[in-house]
Structure formats: structure tokens, C-alpha cells
PyMOL Python script that loads the backbone (N, CA, C, O; Angstrom):
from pymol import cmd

cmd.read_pdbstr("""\
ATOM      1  N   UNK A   1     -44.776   6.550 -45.034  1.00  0.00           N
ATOM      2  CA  UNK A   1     -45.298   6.019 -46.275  1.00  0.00           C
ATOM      3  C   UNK A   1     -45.645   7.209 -47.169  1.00  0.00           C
ATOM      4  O   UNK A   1     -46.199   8.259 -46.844  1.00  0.00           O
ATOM      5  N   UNK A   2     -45.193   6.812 -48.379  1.00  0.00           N
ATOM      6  CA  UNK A   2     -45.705   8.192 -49.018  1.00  0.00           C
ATOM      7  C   UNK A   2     -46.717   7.570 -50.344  1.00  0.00           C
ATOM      8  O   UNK A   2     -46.558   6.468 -50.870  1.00  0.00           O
ATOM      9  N   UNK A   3     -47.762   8.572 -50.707  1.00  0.00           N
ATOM     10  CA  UNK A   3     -48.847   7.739 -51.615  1.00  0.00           C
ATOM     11  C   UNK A   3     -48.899   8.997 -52.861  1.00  0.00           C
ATOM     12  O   UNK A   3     -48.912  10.191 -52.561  1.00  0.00           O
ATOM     13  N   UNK A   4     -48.923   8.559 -54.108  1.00  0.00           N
ATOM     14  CA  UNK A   4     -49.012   8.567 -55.210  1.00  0.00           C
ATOM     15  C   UNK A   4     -50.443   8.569 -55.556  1.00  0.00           C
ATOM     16  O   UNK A   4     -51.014   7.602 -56.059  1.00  0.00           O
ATOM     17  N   UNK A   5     -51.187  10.075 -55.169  1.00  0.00           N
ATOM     18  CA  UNK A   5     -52.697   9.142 -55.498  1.00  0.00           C
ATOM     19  C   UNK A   5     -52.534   9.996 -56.734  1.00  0.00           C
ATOM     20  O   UNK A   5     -51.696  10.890 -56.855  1.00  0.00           O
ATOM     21  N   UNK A   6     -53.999   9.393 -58.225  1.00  0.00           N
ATOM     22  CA  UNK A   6     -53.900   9.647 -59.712  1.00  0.00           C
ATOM     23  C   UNK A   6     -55.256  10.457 -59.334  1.00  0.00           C
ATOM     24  O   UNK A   6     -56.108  10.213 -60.188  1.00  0.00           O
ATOM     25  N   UNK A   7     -55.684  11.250 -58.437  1.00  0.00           N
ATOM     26  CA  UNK A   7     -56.876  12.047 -58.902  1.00  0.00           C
ATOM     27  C   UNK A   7     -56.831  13.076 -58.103  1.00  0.00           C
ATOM     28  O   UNK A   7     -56.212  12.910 -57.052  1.00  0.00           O
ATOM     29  N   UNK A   8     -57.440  14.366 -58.353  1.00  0.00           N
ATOM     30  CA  UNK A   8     -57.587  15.547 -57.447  1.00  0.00           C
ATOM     31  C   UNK A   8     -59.201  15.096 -56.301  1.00  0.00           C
ATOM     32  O   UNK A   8     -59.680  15.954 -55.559  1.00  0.00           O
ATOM     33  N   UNK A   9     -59.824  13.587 -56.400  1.00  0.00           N
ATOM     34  CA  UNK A   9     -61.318  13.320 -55.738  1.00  0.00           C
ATOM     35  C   UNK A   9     -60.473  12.441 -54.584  1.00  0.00           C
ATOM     36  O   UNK A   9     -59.821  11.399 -54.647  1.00  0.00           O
ATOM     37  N   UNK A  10     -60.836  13.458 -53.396  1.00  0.00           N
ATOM     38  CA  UNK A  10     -60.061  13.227 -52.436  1.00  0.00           C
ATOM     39  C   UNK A  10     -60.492  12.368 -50.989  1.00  0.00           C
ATOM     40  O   UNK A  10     -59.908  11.988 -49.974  1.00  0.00           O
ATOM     41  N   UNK A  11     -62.064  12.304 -51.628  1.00  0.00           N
ATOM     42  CA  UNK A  11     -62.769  11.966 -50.515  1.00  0.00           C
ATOM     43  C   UNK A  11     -62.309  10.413 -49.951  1.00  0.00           C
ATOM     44  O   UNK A  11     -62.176  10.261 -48.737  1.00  0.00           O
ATOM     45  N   UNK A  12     -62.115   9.467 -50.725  1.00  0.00           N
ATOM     46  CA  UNK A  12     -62.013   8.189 -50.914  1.00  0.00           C
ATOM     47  C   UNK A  12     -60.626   8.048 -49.608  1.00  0.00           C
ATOM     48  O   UNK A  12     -60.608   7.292 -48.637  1.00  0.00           O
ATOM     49  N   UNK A  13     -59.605   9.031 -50.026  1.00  0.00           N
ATOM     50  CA  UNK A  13     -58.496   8.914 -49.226  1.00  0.00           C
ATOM     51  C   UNK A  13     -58.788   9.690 -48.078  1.00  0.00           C
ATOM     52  O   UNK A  13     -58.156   9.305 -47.094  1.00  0.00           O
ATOM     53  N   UNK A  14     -59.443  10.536 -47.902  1.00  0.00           N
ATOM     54  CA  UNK A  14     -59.777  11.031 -46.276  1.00  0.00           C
ATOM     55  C   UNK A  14     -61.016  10.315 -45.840  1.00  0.00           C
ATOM     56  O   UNK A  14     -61.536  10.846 -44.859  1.00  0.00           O
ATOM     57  N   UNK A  15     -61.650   9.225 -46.311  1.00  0.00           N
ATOM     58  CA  UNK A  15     -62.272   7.761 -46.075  1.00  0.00           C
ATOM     59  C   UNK A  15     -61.383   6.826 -45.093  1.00  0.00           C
ATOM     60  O   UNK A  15     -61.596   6.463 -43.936  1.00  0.00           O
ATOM     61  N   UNK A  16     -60.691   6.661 -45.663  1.00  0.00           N
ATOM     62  CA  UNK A  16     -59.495   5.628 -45.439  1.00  0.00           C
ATOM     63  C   UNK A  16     -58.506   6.175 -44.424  1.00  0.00           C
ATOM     64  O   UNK A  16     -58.158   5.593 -43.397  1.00  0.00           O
ATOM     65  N   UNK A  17     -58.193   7.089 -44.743  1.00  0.00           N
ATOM     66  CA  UNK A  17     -57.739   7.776 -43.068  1.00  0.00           C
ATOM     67  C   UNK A  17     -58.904   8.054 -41.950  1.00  0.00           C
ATOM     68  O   UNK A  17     -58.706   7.892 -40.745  1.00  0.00           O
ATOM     69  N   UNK A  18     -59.651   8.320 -42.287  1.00  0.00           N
ATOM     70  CA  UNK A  18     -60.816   7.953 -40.596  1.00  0.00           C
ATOM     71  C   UNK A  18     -60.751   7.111 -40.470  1.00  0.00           C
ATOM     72  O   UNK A  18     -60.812   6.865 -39.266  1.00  0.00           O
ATOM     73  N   UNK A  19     -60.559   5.698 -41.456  1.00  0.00           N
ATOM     74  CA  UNK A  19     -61.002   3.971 -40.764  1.00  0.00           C
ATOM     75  C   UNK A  19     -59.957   3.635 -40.151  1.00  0.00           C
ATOM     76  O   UNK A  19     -60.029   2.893 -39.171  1.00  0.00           O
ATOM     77  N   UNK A  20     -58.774   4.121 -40.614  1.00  0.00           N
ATOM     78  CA  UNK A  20     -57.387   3.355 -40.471  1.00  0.00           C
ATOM     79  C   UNK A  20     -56.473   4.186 -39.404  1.00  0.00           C
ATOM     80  O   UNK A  20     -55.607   5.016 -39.680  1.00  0.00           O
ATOM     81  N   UNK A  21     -57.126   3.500 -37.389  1.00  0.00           N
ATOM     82  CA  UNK A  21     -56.596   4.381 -36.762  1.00  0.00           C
ATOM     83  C   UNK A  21     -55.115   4.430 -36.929  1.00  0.00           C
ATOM     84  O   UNK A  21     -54.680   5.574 -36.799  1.00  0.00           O
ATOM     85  N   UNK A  22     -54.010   3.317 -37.234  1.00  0.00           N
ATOM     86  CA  UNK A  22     -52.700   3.096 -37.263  1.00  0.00           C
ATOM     87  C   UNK A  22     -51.849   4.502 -38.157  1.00  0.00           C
ATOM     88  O   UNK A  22     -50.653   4.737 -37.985  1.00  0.00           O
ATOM     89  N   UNK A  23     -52.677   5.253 -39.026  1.00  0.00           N
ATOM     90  CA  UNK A  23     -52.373   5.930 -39.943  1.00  0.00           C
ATOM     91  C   UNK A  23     -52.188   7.180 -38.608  1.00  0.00           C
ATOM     92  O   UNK A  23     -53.331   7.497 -38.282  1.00  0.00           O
ATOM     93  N   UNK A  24     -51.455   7.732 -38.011  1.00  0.00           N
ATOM     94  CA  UNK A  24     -51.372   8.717 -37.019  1.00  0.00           C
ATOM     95  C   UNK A  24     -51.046  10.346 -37.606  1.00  0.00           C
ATOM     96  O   UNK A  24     -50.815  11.317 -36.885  1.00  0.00           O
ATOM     97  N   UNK A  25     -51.085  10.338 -38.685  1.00  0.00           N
ATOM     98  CA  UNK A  25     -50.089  11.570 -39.732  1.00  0.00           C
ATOM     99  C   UNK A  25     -50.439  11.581 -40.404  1.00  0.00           C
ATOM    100  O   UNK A  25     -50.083  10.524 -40.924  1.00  0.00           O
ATOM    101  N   UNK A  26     -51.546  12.448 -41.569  1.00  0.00           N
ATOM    102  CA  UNK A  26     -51.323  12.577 -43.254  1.00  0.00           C
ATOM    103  C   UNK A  26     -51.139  13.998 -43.322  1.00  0.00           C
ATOM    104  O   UNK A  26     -51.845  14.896 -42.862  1.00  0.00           O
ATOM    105  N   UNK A  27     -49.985  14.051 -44.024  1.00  0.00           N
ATOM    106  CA  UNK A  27     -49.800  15.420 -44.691  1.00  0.00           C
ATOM    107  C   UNK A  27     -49.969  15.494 -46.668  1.00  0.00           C
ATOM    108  O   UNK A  27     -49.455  14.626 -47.374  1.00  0.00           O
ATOM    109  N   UNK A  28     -50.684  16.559 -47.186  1.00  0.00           N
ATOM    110  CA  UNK A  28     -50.647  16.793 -48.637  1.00  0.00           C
ATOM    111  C   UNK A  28     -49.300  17.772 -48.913  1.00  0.00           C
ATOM    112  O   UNK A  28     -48.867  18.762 -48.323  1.00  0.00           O
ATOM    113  N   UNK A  29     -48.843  17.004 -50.112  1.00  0.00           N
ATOM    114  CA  UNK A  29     -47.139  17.790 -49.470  1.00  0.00           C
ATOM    115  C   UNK A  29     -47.149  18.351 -51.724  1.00  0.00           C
ATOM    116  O   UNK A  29     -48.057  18.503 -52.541  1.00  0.00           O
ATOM    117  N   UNK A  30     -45.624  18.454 -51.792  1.00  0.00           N
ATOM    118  CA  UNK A  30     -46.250  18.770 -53.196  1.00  0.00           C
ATOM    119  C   UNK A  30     -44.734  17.706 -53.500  1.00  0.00           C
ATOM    120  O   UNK A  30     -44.185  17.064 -52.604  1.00  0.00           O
ATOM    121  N   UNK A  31     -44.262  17.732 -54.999  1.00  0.00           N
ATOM    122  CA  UNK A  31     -43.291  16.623 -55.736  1.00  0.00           C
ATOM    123  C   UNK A  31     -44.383  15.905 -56.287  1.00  0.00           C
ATOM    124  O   UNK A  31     -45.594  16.127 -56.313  1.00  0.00           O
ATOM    125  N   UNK A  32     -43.433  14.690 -56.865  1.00  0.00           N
ATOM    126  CA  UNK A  32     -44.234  13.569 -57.175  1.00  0.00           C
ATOM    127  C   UNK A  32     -45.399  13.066 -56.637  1.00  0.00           C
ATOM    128  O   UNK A  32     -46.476  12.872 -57.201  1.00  0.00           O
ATOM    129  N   UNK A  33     -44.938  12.790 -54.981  1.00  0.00           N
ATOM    130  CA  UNK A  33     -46.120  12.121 -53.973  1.00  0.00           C
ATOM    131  C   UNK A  33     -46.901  13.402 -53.754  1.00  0.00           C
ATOM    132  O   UNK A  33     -46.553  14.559 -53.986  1.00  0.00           O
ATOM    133  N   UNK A  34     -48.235  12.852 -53.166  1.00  0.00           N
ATOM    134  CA  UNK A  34     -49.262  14.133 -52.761  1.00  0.00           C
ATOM    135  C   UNK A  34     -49.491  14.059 -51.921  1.00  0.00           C
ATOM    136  O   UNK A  34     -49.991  15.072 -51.432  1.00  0.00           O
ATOM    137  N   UNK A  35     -49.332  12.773 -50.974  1.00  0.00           N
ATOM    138  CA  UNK A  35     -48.945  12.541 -49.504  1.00  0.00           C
ATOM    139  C   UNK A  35     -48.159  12.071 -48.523  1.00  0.00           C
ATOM    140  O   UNK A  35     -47.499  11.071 -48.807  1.00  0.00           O
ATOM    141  N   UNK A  36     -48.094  12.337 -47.887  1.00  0.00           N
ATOM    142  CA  UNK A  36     -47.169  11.593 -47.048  1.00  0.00           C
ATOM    143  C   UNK A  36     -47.561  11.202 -45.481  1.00  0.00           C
ATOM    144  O   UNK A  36     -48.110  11.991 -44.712  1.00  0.00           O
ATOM    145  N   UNK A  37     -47.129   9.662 -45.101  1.00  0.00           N
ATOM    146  CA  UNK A  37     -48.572   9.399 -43.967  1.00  0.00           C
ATOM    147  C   UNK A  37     -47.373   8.671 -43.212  1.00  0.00           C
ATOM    148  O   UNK A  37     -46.395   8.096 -43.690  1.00  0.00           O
ATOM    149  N   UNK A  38     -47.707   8.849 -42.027  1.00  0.00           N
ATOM    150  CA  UNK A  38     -46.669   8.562 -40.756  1.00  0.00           C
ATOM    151  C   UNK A  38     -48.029   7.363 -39.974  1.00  0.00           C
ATOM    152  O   UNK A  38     -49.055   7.699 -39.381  1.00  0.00           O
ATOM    153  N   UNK A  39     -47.360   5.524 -40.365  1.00  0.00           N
ATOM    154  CA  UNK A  39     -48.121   5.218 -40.198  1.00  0.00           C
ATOM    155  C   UNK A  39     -47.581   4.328 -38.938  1.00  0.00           C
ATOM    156  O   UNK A  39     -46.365   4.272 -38.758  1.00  0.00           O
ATOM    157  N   UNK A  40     -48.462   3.640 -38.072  1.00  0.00           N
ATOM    158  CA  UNK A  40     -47.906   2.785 -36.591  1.00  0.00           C
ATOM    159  C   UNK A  40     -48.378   1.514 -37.089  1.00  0.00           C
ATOM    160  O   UNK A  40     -49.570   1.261 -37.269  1.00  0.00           O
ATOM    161  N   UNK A  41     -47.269   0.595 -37.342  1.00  0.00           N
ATOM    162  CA  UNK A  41     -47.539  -0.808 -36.942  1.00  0.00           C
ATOM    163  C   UNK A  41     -47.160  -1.779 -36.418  1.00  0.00           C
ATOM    164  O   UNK A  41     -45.940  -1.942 -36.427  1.00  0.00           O
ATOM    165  N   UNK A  42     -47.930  -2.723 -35.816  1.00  0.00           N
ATOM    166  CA  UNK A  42     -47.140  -3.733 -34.862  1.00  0.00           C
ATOM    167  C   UNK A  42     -46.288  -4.876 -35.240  1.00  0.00           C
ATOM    168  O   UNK A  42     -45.546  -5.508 -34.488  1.00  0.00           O
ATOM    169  N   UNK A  43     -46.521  -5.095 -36.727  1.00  0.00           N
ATOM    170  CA  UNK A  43     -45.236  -5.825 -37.069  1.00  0.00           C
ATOM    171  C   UNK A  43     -45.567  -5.760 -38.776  1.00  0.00           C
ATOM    172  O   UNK A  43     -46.430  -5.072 -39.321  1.00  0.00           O
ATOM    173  N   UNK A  44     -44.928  -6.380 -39.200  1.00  0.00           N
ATOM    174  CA  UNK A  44     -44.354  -6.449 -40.457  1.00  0.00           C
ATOM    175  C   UNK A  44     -46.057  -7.047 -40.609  1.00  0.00           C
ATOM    176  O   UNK A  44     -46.545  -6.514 -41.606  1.00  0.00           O
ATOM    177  N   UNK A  45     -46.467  -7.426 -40.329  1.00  0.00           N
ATOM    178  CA  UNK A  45     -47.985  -8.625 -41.102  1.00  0.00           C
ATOM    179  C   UNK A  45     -48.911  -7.274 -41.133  1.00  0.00           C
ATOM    180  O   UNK A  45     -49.576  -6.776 -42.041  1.00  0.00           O
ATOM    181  N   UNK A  46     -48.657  -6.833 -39.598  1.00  0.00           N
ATOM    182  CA  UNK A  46     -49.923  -5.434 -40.121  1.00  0.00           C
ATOM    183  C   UNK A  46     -49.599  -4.574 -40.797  1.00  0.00           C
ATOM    184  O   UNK A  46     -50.480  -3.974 -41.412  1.00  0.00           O
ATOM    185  N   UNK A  47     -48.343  -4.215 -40.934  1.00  0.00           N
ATOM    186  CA  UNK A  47     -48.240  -3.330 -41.968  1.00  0.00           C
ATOM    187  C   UNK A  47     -47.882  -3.199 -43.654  1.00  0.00           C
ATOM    188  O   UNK A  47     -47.638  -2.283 -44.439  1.00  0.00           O
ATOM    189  N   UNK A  48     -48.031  -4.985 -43.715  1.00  0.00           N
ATOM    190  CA  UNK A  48     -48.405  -5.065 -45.271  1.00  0.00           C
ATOM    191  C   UNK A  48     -49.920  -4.872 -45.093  1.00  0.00           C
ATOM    192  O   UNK A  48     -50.442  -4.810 -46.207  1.00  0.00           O
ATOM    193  N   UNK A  49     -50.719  -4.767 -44.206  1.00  0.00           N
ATOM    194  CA  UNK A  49     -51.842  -5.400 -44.363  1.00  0.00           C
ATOM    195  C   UNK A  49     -52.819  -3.658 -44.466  1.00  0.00           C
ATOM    196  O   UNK A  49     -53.932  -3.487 -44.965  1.00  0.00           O
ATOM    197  N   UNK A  50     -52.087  -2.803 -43.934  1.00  0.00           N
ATOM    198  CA  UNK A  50     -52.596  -1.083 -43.837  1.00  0.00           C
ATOM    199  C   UNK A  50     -51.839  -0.735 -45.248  1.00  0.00           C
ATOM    200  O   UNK A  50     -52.376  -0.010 -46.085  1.00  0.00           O
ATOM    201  N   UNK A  51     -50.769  -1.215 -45.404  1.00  0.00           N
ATOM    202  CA  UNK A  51     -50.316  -1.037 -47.324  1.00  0.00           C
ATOM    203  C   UNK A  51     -51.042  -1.189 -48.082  1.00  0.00           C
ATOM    204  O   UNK A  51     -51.555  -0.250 -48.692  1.00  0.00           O
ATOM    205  N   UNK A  52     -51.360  -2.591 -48.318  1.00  0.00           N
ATOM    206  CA  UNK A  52     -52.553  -3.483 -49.226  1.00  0.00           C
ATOM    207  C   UNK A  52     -53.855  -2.226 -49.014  1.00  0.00           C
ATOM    208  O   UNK A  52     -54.548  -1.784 -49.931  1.00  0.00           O
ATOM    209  N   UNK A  53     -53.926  -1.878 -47.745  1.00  0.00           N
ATOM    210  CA  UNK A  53     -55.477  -0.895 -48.060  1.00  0.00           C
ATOM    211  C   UNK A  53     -54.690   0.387 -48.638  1.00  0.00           C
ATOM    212  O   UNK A  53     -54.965   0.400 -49.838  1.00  0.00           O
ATOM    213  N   UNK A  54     -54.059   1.191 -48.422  1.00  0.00           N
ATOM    214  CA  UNK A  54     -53.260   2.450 -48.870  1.00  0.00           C
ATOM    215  C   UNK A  54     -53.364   2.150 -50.079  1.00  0.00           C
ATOM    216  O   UNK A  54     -54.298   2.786 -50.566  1.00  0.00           O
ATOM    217  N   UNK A  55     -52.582   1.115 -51.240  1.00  0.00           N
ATOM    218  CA  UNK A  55     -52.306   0.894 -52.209  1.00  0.00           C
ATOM    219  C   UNK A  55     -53.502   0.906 -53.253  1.00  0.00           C
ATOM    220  O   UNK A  55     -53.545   1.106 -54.467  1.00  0.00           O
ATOM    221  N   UNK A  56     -54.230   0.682 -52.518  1.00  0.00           N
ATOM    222  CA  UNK A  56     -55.866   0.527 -53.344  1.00  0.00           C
ATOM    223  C   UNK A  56     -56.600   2.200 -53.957  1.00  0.00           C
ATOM    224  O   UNK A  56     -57.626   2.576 -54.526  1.00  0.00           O
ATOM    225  N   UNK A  57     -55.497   2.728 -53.482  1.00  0.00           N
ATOM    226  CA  UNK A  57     -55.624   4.119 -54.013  1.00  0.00           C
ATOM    227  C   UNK A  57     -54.828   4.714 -55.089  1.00  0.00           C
ATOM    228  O   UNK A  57     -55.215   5.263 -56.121  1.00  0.00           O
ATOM    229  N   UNK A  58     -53.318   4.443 -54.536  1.00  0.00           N
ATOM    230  CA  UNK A  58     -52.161   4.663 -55.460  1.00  0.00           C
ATOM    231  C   UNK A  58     -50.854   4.030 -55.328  1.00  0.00           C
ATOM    232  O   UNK A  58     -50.567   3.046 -54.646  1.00  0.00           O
ATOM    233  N   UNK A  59     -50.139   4.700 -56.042  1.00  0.00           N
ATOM    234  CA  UNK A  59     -48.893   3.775 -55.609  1.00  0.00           C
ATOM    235  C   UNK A  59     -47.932   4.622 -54.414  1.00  0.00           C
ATOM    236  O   UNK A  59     -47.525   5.783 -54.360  1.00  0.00           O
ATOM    237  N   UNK A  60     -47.815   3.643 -53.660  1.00  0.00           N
ATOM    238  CA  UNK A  60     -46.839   3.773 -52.668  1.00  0.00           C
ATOM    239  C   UNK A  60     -45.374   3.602 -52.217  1.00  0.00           C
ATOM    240  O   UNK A  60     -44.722   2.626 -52.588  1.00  0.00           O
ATOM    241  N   UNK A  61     -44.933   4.423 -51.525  1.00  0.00           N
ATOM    242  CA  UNK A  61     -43.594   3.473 -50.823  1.00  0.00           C
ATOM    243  C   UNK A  61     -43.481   4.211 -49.659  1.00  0.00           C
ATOM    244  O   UNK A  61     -43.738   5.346 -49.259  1.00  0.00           O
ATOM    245  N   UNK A  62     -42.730   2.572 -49.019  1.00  0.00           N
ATOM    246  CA  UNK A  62     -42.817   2.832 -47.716  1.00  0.00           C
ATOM    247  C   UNK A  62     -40.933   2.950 -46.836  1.00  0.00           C
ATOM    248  O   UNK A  62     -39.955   2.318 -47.237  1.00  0.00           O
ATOM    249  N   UNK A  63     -40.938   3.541 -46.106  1.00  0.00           N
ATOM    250  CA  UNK A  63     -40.006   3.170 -45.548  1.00  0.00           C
ATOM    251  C   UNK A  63     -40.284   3.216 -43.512  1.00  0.00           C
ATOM    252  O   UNK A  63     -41.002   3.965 -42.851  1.00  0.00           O
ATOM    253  N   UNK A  64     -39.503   2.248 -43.135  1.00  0.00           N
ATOM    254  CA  UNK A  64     -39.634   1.707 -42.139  1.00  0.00           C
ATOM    255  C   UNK A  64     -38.110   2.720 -41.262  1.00  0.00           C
ATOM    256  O   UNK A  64     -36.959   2.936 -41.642  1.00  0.00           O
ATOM    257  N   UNK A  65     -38.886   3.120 -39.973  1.00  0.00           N
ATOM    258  CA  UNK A  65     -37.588   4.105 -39.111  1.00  0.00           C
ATOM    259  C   UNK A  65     -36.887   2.809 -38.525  1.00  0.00           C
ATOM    260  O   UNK A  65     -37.543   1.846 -38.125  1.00  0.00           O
ATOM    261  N   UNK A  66     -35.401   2.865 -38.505  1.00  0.00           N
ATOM    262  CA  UNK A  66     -34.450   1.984 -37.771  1.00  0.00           C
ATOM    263  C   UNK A  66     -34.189   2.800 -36.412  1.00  0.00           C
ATOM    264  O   UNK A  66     -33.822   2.076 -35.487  1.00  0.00           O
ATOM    265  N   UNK A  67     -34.254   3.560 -36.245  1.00  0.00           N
ATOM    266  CA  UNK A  67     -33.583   4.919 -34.926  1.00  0.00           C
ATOM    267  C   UNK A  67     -34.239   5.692 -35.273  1.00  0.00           C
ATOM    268  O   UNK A  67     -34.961   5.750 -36.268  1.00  0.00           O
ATOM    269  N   UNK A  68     -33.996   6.585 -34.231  1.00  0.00           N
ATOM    270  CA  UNK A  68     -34.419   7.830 -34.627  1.00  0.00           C
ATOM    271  C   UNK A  68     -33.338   9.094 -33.748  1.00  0.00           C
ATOM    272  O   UNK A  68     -33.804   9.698 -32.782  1.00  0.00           O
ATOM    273  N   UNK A  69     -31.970   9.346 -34.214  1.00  0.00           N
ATOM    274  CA  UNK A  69     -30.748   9.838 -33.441  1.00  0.00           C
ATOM    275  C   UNK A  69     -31.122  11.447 -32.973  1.00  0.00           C
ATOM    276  O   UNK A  69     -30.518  12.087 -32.112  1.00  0.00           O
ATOM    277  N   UNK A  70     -32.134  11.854 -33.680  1.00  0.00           N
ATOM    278  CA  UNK A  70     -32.827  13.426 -33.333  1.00  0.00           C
ATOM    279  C   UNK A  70     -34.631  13.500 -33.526  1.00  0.00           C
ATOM    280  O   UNK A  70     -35.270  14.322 -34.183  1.00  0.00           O
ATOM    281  N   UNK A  71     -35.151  12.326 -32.697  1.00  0.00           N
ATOM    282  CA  UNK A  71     -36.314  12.368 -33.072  1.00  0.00           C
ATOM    283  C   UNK A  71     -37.135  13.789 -33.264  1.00  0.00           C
ATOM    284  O   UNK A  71     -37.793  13.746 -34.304  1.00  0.00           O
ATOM    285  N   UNK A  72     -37.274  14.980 -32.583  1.00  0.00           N
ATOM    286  CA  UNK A  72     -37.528  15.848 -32.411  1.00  0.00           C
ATOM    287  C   UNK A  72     -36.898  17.045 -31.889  1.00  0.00           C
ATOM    288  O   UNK A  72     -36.502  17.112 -30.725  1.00  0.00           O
ATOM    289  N   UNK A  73     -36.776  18.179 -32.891  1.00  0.00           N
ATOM    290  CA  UNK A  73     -35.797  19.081 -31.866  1.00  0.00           C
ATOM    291  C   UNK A  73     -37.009  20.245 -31.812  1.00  0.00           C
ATOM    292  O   UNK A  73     -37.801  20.279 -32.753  1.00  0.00           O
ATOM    293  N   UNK A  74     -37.129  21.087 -30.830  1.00  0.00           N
ATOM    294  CA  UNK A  74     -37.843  22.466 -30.450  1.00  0.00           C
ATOM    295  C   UNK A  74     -37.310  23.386 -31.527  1.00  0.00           C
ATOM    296  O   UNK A  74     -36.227  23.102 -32.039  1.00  0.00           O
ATOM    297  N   UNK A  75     -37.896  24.339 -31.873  1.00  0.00           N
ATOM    298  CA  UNK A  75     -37.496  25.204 -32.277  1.00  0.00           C
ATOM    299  C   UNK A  75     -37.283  26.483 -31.388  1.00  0.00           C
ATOM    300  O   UNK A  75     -38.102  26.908 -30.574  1.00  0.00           O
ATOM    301  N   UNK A  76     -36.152  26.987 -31.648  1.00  0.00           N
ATOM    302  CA  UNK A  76     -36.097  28.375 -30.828  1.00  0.00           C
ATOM    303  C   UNK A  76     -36.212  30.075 -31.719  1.00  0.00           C
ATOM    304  O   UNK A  76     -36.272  30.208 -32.941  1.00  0.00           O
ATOM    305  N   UNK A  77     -36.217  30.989 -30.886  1.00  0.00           N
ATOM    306  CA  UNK A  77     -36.394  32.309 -31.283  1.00  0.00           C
ATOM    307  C   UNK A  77     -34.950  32.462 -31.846  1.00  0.00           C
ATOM    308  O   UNK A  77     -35.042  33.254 -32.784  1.00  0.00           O
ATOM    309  N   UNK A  78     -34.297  32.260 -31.771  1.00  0.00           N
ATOM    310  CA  UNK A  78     -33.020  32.686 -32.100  1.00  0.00           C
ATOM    311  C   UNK A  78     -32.539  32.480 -33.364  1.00  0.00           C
ATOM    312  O   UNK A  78     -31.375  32.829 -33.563  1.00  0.00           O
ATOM    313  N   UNK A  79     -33.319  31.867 -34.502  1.00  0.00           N
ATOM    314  CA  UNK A  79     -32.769  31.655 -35.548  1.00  0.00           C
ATOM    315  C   UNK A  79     -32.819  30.062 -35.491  1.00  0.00           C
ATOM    316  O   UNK A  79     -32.343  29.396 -36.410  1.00  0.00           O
TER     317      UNK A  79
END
""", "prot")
cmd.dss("prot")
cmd.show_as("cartoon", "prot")
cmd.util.cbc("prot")
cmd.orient("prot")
């Protein structure tokens, strides 16, 4: 999910990430969005329902993983 918040007063959104254990990830990234949040939900109902609270900040979008064909690769010394 990535969030669009309209203010540099940040407290409100690191509020909302302590309440909201499903939220497992926030990163402050730079572009348009100012965050970007790697969130867990158990179906489509809860996760309009952790949106609806996200959204109450800024605007959002979300996208949902279908696969994941390289979930994680290591990094090595070699370049």
C-alpha cells in the first residue's frame, strides 16, 4: 500500500502504525508517495477495513501480491 500523506506532522501516522498490528512494514520513501506499507490481511473485508483507517490520513493505493516468483534473493559480495 502506498500513502499520500498532505503534511510533514507525522505523529498521527506513526499512531496508526502502533495500533494497526496487520501493517508489518512502513517505509518513508521519496516520489509522489511518502510511504510505503507492506500490509497482512485475511481477506478482502479486512483489508478494506485497515484501508478505510490508512485513508483517513491520505490518499492511497493499494496493490494486492498474486505470486511472488523471487520473493527474496540474498545479496552477495560479489557484485
Amino acid at each position: 500500500m502506498r500513502l499520500r500523506y498532505p503534511t510533514g506532522y507525522y505523529k498521527p501516522f506513526h499512531e496508526l502504525v502502533a495500533a494497526t498490528p496487520q501493517i508489518i512494514e512502513a517505509h518513508h520513501v521519496t516520489g509522489e508517495d511518502c510511504f510505503v506499507l507492506k500490509v497482512l490481511a485475511r481477506s478482502m473485508r479486512d483489508l478494506e477495513g485497515i484501508t478505510g483507517r490508512i485513508a483517513g490520513l491520505g490518499a492511497i493505493t493499494t496493490s494486492v501480491v498474486y505470486s511472488s516468483p523471487l520473493p527474496r534473493r540474498a545479496l552477495s559480495n560479489d557484485g
